[in-house]
N, C-alpha and C positions, 0 to 999 in steps of 0.2 A: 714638262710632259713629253715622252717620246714622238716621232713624228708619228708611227704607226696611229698611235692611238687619238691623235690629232685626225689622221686621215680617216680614221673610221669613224669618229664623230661628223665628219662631214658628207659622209657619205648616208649615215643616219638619216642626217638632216636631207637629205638630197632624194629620202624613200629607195634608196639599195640598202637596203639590211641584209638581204645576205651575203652583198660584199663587204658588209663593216662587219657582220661576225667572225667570217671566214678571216680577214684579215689579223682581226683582235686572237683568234684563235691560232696562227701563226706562231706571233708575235708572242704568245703568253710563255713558249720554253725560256726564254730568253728573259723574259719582264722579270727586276727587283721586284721585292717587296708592296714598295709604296706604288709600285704602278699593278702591280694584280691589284692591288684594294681598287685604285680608280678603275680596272676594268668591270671588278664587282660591281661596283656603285653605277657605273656604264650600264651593266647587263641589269642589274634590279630597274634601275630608271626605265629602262628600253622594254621591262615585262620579260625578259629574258632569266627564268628565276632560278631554273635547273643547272642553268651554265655557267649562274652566281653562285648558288650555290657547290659546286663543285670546285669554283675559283677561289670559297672561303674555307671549304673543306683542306684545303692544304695548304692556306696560310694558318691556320688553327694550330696543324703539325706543327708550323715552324713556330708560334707566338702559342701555345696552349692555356696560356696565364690571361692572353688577351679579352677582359668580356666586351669590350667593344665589336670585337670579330664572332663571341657566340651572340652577343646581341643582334647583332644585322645576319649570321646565319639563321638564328632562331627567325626572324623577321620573316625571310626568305620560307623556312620549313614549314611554318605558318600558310601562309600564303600555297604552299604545294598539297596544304590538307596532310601534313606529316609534324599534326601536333605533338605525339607523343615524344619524339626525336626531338622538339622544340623545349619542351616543359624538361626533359634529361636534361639540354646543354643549359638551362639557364637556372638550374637549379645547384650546378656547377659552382654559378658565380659569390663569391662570397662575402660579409657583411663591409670590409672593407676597398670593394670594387667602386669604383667612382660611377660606376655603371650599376650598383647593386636596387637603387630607387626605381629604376627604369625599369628594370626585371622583375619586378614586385609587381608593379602594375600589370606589366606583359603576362606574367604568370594568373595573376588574379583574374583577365583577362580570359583565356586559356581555362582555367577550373570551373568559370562561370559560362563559357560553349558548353562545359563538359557537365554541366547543372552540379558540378558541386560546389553551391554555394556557400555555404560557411569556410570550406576553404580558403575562395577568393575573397571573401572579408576580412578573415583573420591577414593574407597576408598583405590587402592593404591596410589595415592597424598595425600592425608592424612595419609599413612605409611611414605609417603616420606616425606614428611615435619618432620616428627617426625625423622626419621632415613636418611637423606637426601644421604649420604655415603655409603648403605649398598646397595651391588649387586645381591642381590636375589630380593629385590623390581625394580629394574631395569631392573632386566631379566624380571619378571613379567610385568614390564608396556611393555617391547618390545616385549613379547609373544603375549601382550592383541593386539597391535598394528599391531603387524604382522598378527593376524586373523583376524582383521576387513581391511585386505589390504591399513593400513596407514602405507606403508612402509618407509617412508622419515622417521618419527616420530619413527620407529620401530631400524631402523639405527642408530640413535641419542643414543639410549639405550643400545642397545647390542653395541655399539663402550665404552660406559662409563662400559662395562662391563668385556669387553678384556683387559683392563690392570690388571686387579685384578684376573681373571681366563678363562680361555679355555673354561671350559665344568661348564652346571651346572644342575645336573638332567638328567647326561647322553645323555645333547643337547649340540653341536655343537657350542658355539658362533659364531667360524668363518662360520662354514657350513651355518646355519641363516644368517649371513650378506652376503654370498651371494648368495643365495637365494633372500633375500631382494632387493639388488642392480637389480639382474636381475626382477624380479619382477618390480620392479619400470623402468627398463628399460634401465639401466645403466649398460647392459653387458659387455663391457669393464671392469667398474673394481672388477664385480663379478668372470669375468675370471682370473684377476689378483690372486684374495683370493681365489680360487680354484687352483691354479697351487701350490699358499702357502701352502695348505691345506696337497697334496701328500698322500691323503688317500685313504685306501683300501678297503671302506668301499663301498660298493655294490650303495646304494641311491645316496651316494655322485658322484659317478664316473657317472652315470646316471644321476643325474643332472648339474656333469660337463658337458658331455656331448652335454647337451641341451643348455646349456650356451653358449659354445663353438660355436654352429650351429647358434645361434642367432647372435653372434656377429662378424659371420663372416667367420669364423675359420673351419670349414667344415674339415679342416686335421686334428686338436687340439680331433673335436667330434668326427671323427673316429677311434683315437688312444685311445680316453677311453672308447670308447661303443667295441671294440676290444677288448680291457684289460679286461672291464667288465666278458665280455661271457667266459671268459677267466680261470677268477676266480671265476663265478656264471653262470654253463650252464643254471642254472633253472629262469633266472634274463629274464621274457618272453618281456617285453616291449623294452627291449634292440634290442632284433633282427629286430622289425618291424623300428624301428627310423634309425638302421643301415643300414638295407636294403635301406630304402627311400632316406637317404645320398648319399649310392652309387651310386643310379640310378641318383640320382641328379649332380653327376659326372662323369654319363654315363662307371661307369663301370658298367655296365646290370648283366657279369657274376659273380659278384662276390656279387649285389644284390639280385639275383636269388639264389644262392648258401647259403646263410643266410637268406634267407627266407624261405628254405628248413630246413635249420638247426632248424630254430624258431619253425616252424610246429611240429619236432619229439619231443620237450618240451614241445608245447603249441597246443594240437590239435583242442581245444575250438575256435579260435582266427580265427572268417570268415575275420577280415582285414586284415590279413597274408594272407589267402587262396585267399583271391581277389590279393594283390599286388602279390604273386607268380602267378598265374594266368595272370594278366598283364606282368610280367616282361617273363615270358616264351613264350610269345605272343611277343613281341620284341625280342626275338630272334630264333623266328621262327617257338618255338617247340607250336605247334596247340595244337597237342592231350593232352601235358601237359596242357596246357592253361585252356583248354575244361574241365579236371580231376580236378585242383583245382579252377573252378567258380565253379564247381558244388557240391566239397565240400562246399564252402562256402554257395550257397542257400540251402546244405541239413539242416547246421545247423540255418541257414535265410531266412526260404523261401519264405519271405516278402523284400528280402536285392535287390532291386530294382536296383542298381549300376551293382551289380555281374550278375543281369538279363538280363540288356540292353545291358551289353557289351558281354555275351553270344550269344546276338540276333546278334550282331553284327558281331561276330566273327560266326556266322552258316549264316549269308548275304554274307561273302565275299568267303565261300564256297559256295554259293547256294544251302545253304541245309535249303530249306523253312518247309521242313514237320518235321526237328530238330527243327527248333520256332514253330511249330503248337505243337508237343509233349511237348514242353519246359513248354512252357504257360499252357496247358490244365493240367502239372499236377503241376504246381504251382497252378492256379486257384483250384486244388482239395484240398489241403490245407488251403482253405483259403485267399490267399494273393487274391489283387483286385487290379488294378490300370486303368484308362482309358487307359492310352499310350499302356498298355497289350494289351486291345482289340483295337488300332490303328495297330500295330504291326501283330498280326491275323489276321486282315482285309487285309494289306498288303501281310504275305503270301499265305494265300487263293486266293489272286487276282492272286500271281505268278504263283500259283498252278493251277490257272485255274477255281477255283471251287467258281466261283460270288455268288450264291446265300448265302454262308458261309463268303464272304467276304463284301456282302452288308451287312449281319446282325450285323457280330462288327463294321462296321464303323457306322451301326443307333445304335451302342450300345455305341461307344467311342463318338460320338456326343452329345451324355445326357451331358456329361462332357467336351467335348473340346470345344464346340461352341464359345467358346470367343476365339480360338488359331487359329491366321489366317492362320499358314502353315498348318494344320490340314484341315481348310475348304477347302483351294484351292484345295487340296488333294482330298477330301468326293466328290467336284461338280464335277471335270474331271472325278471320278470315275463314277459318276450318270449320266455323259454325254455318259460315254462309255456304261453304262447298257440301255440307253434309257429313263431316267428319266431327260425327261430335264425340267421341271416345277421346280421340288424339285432342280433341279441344279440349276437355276437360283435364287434361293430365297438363297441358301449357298451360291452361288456367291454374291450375294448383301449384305448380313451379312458379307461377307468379305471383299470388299470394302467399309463397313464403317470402319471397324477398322484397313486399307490400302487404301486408298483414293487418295494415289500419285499414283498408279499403273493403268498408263493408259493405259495397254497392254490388261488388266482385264475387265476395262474399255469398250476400243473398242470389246473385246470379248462379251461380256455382250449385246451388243448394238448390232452385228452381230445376235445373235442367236434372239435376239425382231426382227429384223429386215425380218430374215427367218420364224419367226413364221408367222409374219403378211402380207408374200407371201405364205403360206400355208393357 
């Protein structure tokens, strides 16, 4: 190897990259053959892709036969986001190229970013046919498989891939299979190859987990979303799944307690702030409840769920003029919904203050008119205001879309009946 290119690998090493470029860049009018390649293979190593590739662009000229040289440019154009230019040169290469298996995949690869996926199947079936044996075209066809959610077919692959190795490309086979299996829905024996598995690895335990829940196993997923937090406090989806298990076996405190936990990780996270909100509300503690719905709407203040169940929880305190403040300053934000203005209409009415409570119910009426508990609602109120014209006609839009209700009915009929003695 020339000295130049000696000295600029040390200089690499030594953090001056740009005297080892500028160097190598000298040095390239003058570089054979075989020493451009090793500066290519230099500058790909080094992240330097543009300057590789520009270095294999013109050995290409001199060697055009070469698919070793389109394969590692293709590599390179790849990497520059200059697939199209990639899938041209390698499509060059032909069935007789010692390099033609490798391009097969790379292309399959390449069709399958590009979602045409029967493309890249077909052209690794025609790897396979060629190398029928080899488990890197069979991880590929089980990868192509598994993203287009044909997991049966995905199975099939990655099992023909497990006797020959573990891992390939730093994936999992077994993780993949079950993953697969549960996907497909065959929990059982995803759980099985996850208990095999005994990995410590953060995803996996997470989606043991999940597995574990699905099939059944509710003790299985709370020993490893436990373990998880355990070994990754920062692993944030861990805690809400965990929490929701718990409650789901009514231990409250101990779902509340790691929902709390989740929150001082993940403070972005309004579905934690809602479920610790709920869960503190089952047991009893109000004011908490109250503290994190309202985290939750500060950072959603469109989060409609966190809304309602606050209206909710300020109804069974009887604290109507907490929903009147609630709403008007959600509504200041922005957020809209009718059931809003049904709700306001509501407390206004408790409040006392009708003429504020006539105007959301003629305002949630724009939009609720087809929701019969809504109308029944709107006309008793309009009965009470004195508006019995307009209550009779919400009354009758409600009994068409309630027409067994013959209490309504006779109601309905009562009030014609005192008009037309009036």
């Amino acid at each position: 190897m020339d000295e130049s290119i000696m000295d600029a690998v040390r200089l690499m090493e030594s953090k001056q990259s740009d005297k080892a470029i500028a160097l190598l860049e000298n040095f390239l009018p003058q570089a054979d053959a075989e020493e451009k390649y090793t500066i290519a293979e230099l500058y790909i190593q080094w992240g330097f892709l543009q300057e590789a590739s520009t270095v294999l662009e013109e050995l290409l000229q001199q060697f055009p036969q070469e698919g070793e040289l389109k394969v590692m440019l293709a590599d390179a154009y790849i990497e520059l986001d200059r697939d199209e230019e990639a899938m041209s040169l390698l499509n060059e290469i032909g069935e007789d190229d010692p390099e033609y298996i490798a391009t097969l995949i790379q292309l399959a690869d390449l069709y399958q970013a590009q979602g045409l996926f029967e493309v890249a199947e077909q052209k690794l079936l025609t790897a396979k046919q060629k190398e029928p044996n080899e488990p890197i075209i069979d991880f590929a066809l089980a990868e192509l498989m598994f993203s287009t959610g044909s997991y049966t077919n995905a199975i099939l692959y990655y099992e023909k891939v497990l006797p020959v190795t573990k891992e390939i490309a730093n994936v999992s086979i077994n993780d993949r299979l079950a993953e697969a299996y549960a996907a497909s829905g065959e929990y059982e024996m995803a759980l099985s190859i996850y208990q095999d598995i005994d990995s410590e690895d953060s995803d996996t335990l997470f989606k043991y987990g999940f597995t574990a829940l699905h099939a059944g196993r509710k003790d299985i997923a709370i020993k490893a979303w436990e373990h998880l937090i355990e070994i990754d406090m920062y692993y944030h989806t861990a805690y809400y799944q965990l929490a929701k298990t718990y409650e789901s076996e009514d231990m409250i405190n101990e779902a509340y307690e790691t929902a709390k936990k989740g929150l001082k990780v993940d403070e972005f996270n309004k579905e934690l702030f809602f479920l610790a909100g709920s869960l503190a509300h089952q047991l009893n503690a109000n004011d908490e409840s109250e503290k994190w719905m309202r985290e939750a709407i500060a950072l959603d203040p469109d989060y409609k769920e966190a809304i309602l169940f606050l209206i909710e929880l300020f109804k069974t305190n009887e604290d109507n003029t907490g929903i009147i403040d609630l709403i008007k300053e959600i509504k200041n934000t922005g957020a809209s919904d009718p059931v809003y203005e049904w709700e306001l209409a509501r407390a206004y009415n408790e409040n006392e203050s009708y003429g504020d409570a006539l105007n959301h119910y003629d305002e949630a009426y724009n939009s609720l008119n087809e929701d019969s508990d809504f109308l029944k609602e709107y006309g008793y109120f309009l009965m009470e205001e004195g508006r019995q014209k307009t209550a009779l006609s919400v009354f009758e839009k409600y009994l068409s879309q309630q027409p067994e209700d013959i209490e309504m009915e006779e109601y309905i009929n009562r009030i014609k009946q005192m008009e037309e003695t009036d």
